[in-house]
C-alpha positions in Angstrom: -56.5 74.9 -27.6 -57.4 72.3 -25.0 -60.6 72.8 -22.8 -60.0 74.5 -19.2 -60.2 72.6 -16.4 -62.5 73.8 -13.6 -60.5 74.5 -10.4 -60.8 71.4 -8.5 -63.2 71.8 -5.3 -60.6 69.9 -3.0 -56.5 70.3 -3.9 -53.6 69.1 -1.4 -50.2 70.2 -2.8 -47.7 68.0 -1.3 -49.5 68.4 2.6 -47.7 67.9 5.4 -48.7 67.9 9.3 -46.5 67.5 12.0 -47.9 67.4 15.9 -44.6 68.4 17.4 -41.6 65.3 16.5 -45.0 63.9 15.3 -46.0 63.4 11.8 -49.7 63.3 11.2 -49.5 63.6 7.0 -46.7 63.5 5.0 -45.9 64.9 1.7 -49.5 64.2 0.7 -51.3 65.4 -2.9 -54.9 65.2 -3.2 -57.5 66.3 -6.0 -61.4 66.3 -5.8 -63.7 67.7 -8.4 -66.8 66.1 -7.2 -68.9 63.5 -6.8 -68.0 61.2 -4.0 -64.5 60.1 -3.1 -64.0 57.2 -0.1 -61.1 57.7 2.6 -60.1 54.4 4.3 -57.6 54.5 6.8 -56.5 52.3 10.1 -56.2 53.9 13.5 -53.7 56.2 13.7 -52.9 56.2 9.2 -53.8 60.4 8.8 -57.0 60.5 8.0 -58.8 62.9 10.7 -55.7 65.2 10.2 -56.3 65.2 6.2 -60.1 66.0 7.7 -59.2 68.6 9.7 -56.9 70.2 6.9 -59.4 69.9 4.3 -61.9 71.9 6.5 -59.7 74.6 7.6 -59.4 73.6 11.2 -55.5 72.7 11.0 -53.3 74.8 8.9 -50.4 72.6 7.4 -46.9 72.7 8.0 -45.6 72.2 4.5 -47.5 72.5 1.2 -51.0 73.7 0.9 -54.6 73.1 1.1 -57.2 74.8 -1.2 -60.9 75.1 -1.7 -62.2 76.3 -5.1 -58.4 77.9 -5.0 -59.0 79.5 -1.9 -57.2 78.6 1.5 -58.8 76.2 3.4 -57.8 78.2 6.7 -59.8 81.6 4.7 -63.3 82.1 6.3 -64.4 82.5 2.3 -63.3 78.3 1.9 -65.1 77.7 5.1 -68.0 79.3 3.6 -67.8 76.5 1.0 -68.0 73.4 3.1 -70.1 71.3 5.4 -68.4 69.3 8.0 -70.0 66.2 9.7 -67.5 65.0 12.5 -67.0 61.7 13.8 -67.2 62.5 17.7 -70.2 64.0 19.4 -69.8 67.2 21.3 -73.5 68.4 21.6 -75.2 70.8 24.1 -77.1 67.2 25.4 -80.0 69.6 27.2 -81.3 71.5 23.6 -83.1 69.7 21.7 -82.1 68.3 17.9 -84.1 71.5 16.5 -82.7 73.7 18.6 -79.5 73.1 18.3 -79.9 72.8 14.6 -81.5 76.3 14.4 -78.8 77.6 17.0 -75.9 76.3 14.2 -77.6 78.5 11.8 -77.6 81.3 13.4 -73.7 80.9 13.7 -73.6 80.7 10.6 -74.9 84.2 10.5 -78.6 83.6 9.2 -81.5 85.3 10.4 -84.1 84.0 12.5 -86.6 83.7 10.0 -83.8 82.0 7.3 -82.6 80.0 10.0 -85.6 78.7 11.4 -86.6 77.9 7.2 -83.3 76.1 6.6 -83.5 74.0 9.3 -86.9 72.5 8.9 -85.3 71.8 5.5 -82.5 70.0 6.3 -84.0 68.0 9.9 -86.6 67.1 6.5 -83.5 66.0 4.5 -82.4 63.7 7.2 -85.2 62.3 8.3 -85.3 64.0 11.7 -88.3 66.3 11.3 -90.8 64.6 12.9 -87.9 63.6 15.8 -86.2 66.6 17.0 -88.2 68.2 19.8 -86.8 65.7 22.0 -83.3 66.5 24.0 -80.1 65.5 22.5 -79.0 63.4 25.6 -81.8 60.8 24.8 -80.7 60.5 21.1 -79.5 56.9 19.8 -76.1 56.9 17.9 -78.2 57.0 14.3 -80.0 59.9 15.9 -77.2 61.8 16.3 -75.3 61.5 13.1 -78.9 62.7 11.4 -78.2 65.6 13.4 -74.3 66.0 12.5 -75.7 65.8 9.0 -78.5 68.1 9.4 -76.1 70.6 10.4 -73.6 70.2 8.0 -76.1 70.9 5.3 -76.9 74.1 6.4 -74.8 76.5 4.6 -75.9 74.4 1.3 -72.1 73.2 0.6 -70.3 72.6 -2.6 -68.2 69.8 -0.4 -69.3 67.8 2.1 -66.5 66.3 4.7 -68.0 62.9 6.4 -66.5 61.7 9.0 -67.5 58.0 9.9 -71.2 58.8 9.2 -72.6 55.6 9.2 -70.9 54.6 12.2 -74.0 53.0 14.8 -76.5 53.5 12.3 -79.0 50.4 12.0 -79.3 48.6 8.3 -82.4 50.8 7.3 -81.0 53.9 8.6 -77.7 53.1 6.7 -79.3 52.5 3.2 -81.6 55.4 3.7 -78.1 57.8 4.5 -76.2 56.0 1.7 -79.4 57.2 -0.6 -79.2 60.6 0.5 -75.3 60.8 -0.3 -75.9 59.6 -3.5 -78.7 62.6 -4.0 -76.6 65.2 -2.4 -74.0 64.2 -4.8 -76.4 64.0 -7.8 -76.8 67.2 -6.8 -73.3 68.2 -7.8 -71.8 68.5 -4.6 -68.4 66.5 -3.6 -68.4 64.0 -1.0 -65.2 63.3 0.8 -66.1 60.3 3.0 -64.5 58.7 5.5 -64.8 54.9 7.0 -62.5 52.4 8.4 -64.3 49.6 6.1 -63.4 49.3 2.5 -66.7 47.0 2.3 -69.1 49.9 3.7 -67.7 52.7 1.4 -68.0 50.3 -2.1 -71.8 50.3 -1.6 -71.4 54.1 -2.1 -68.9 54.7 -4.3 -65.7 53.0 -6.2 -63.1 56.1 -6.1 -61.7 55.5 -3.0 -58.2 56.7 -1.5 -56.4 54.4 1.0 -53.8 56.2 3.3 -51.2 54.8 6.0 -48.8 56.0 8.4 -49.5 59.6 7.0 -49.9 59.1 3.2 -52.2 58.2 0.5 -50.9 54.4 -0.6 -53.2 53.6 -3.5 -56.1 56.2 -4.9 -58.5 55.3 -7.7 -61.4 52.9 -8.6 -61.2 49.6 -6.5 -60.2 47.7 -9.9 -57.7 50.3 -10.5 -56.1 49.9 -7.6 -56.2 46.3 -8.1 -54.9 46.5 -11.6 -51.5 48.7 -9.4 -51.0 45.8 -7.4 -51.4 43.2 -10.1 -48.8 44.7 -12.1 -46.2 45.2 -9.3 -44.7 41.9 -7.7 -45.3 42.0 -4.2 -43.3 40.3 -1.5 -44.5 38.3 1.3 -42.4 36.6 4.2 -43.9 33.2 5.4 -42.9 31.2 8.8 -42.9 27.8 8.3 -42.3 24.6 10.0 -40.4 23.2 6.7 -39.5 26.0 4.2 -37.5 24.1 2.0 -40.4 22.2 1.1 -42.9 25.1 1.1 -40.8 26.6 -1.1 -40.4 24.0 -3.6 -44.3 23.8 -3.7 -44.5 27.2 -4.5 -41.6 28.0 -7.1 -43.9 26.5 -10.2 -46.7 28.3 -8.9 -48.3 30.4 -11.7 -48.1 33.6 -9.8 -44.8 33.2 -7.8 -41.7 35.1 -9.6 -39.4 34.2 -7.4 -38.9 32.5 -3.9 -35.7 32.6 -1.2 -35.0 30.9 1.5 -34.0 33.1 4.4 -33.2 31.4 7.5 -33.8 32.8 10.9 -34.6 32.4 14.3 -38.9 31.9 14.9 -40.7 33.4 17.9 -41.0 29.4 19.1 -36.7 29.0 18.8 -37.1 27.3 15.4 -35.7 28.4 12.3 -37.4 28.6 9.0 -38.4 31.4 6.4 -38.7 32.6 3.2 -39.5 35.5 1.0 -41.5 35.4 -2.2 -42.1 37.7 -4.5 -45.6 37.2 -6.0 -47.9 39.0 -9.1 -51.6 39.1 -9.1 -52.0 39.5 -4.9 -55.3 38.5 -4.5 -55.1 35.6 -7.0 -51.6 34.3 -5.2 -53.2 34.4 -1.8 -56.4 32.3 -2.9 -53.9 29.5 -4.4 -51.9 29.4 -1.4 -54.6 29.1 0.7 -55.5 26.2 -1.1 -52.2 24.9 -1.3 -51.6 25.1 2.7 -55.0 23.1 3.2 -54.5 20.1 0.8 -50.9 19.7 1.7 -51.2 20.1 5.1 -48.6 23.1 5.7 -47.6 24.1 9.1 -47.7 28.0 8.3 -47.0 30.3 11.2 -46.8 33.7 9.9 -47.6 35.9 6.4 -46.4 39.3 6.2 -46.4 41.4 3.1 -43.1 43.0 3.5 -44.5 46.4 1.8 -45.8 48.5 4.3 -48.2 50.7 1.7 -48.7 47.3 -0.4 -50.0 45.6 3.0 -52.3 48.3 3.9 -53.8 48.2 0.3 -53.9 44.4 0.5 -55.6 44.4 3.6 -58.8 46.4 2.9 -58.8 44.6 -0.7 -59.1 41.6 1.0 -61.7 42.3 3.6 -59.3 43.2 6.5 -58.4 46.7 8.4 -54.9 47.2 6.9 -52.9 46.6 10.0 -50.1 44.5 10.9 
């Protein structure tokens, strides 16, 4: 008989969200089983409403969220993870330790535990030697140390980061990226969430990358790469002469097939075409090259795949977006 799997610490089961004629997530499955897992996402693509679902402060409108097998709306899933949110909402007159100790006590500790776990975790973060002062003076690195410190409390199996490097100098960065990689040595599972591709590779390659409400591509960043590779992808160019432009490009190594597709340009010129292109990344290189050394008048380049385009974009170095 095959081994038994271990119930995974994070499962969506076909998710969805919607904010009333608004969808937020759609049809969206999801595993974890630990270690740490990146979330890249434009403005606007789902990922605080995955966030929110995956810490029990949303409950879905279709499908269903688990924790360890328990429902991520059930106090007993709660119990199970630590939440660092992007936005700050602090009492700005406590101080970092005393709001730290006052989130423990919420989380129904004693005063003695409470006051023990957070000298441990302000340690953890660096904070201990920094939190007497009031929250309202804090710096932005400051106060995601804090966000963290508190999120550690309850010693989680699954940590849910929300943009935690965001305004956090170059030492401080590399210092938090160290401690994810500990907490997750540790055997907890990170679910982290950025808007750079770039920022999340130096702390981990599984990454899923969501828009307009789903997951488009999830995997290593080669994996993923390897998907797109393997699928054609088609791009529309604008050009001043697409007849020529597409007679450059029809021998191209990577180009399966171009079409002329004539219609009316923002500048009241006509000229387009479609190509359909394997090996993204390698394509877009050679045309770049090919557009400087024959001097093409290129006025637009849009992937014509909407989840293809979000991919392409972080692969690339860009935000996804149109």
């Amino acid at each position: 008989m095959g081994e038994v799997q271990p119930i995974p610490v994070l499962l969506f089961e076909q998710v969805s969200k919607w904010y009333g004629p608004v969808i937020g997530l759609n049809q969206v499955t999801l595993e974890l089983r630990g270690g740490i897992t990146g979330l890249v996402g434009a403005n606007g693509s789902g990922k605080s409403t995955l966030l929110r679902l995956a810490t029990g402060q949303l409950k879905p409108s279709l499908g269903r969220v688990t924790v360890r097998g328990i429902d991520a709306w059930d106090w007993r899933a709660k119990a199970l993870v630590g939440y660092c949110p992007d936005n700050d909402a602090f009492y700005e007159d406590m101080a970092g330790r005393e709001f730290v100790r006052s989130m423990a006590r919420l989380c129904g500790f004693d005063k003695a535990e409470a006051n023990r776990r957070t000298e441990s975790v302000l340690e953890r973060v660096g904070m201990a030697d920094r939190s007497d002062r009031k929250l309202r003076g804090y710096s932005k690195g400051m106060r995601q140390r804090v966000k963290l410190a508190q999120a550690l409390l309850n010693d989680p199996e699954m940590l849910v980061l929300d943009e935690p490097l965001s305004g956090i100098d170059p030492i401080g960065r590399q210092e938090m990226l160290e401690l994810f990689r500990g907490l997750a040595g540790e055997g907890k599972c990170l679910l982290v969430s950025s808007h750079e591709l770039e920022e999340l590779e130096k702390l981990t390659d599984h990454v899923a990358i969501m828009t307009r409400g789903r997951i488009a591509a999830v995997g290593t960043v080669t994996q993923i790469r390897d998907m797109l590779d393997d699928q054609p992808l088609s791009v529309r160019i604008d050009a001043a002469d697409p007849r020529r432009l597409a007679a450059l490009l029809v021998n191209r190594p990577d180009v399966v097939g171009v079409d002329l597709e004539p219609r009316v340009l923002a500048d009241g010129s006509i000229g387009s075409l479609v190509v359909r292109a394997r090996n993204p990344r390698r394509f877009f290189e050679d045309f770049g090259r090919l557009v400087v050394s024959e001097r093409l008048d290129v006025t637009r380049l849009e992937p014509l795949d909407e989840s293809a385009h979000a991919v392409l974009g972080y692969l690339l170095g860009g935000s996804g977006k149109t």
